[in-house]
GUPA-735612 format. One line per 5 residues: number of its first residue (from 1); for each residue x negated, y, z negated of C-alpha. Coordinates in steps of 0.5 Angstrom, whole numbers, always signed. Example, Ala and Ser with C-alpha at 12.3 -4.5 7.8 and 13.67 -1.06 7.14 Angstrom:
// residues 2
1) -25/-9/-16 | -27/-2/-14;
//
This chain:
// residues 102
1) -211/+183/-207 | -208/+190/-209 | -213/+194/-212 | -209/+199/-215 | -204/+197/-221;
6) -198/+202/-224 | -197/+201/-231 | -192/+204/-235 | -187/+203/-242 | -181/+205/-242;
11) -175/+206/-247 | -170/+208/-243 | -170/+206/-236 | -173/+214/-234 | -180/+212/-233;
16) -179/+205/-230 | -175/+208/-225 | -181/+212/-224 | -187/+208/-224 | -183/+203/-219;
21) -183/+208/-214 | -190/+210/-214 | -192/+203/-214 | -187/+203/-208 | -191/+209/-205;
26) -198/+207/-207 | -197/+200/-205 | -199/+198/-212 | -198/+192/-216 | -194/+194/-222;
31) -193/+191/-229 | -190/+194/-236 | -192/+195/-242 | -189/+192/-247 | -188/+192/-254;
36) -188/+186/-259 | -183/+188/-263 | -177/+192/-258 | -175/+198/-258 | -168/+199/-260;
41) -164/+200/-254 | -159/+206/-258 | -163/+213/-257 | -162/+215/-264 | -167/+209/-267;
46) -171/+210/-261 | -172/+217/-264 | -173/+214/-270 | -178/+209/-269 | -183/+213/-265;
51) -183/+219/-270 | -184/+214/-276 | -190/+211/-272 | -193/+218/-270 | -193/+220/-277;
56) -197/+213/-280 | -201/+214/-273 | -199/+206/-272 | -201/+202/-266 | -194/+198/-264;
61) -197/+191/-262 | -196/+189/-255 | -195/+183/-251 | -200/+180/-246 | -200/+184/-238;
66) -198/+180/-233 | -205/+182/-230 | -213/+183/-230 | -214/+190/-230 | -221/+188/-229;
71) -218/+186/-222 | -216/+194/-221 | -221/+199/-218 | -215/+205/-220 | -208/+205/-226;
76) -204/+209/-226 | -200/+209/-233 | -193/+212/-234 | -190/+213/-240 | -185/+218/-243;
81) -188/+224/-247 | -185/+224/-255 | -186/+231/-259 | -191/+233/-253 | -196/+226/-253;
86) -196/+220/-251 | -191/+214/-255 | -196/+211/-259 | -195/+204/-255 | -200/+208/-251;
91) -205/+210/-256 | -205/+202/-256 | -206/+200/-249 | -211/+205/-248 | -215/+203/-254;
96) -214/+195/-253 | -214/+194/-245 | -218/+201/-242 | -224/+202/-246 | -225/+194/-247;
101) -227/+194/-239 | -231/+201/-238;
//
């Protein structure tokens, strides 16, 4: 069992890319964060969409992990940064997952 565990969003590609080679690196598990509702794969709606979520200050439902972060004694969470602060996906996973098991 890996101890270490990558999670990651990506809208692009950039940071998938990135989070599989540090749990490459790490010898990490890895698994994505992913939303209910996808995001759109033309830039100009992705932009559209993150910044309408950080002006209402949502929290964008996720999909279950394909893991137990309870099993994990270290996560690393990639995500790329929006107008200088996570993407609010992120603001959901740490509120929803992270707290839950401190």
């Amino acid at each position: 069992m890996q101890d270490t565990l990558v999670v990651y969003f990506s809208a692009s590609g950039t940071t998938k890319r990135a989070a599989e080679t540090l749990a490459k690196l790490l010898g990490a598990d890895i698994a994505p964060l992913q939303p209910v509702e996808a995001y759109s794969q033309q830039y100009d709606q992705i932009v559209a969409r993150g910044e309408q979520e950080k002006d209402q200050d949502s929290r964008p439902a996720l999909e279950p992990l394909s893991v137990n972060l309870k099993q994990y004694r270290t996560i690393y969470v990639g995500f790329p940064t929006w107008w200088s602060q996570p993407p609010q996906v992120i603001d959901t996973f740490l509120k929803r997952f992270i707290w839950r098991i401190s």
